[in-house]
N, C-alpha and C positions, 0 to 999 in steps of 0.2 A: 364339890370341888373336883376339876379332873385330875386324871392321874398322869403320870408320864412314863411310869414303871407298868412292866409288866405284858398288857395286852398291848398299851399305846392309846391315846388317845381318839383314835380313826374307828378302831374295835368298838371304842366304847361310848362315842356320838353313834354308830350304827346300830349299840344295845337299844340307846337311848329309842334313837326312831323307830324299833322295832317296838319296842315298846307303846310309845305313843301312839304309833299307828295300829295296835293291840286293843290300845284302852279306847282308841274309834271305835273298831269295829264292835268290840262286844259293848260300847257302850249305844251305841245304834242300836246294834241286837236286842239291848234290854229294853229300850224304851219302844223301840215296833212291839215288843212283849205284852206292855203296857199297855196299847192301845193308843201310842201320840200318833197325829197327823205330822204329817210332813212339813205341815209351817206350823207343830208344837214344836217340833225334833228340834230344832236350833236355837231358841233360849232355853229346852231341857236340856242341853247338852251341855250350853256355855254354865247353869247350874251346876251338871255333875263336875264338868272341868275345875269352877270356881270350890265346890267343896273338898274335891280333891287334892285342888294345891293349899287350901287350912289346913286337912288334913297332916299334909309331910311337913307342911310348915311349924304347926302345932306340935307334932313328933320333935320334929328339931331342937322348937326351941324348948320342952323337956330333958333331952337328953343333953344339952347344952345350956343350962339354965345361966 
């Protein structure tokens, strides 16, 4: 949920991209690590994206049973 206190809302979509644009590059980074070609790199990636949002989501709904 966003917030409306504090930083505002504009700070904190700008985290957000900063962010995502973060879990791009290093998640590129890992998978050239790995040895993917360039036509693996994009279902491995849509992969890590996909385990990534079970992940938070999985968190969530933990903490929020």
């Amino acid at each position: 949920m966003l917030s409306t206190h504090g930083e505002g809302i504009s700070t904190h979509g700008e985290d957000i991209l900063v962010f995502i644009r973060d879990f791009e590059s290093s998640s590129r980074d890992y998978l050239q690590s790995k040895g993917f070609s360039e036509n693996e790199m994009t279902n491995a990636y849509l992969d890590l994206q996909w385990n990534f949002l079970h992940t938070i989501l999985n968190q969530q709904a933990e903490q929020n049973p």
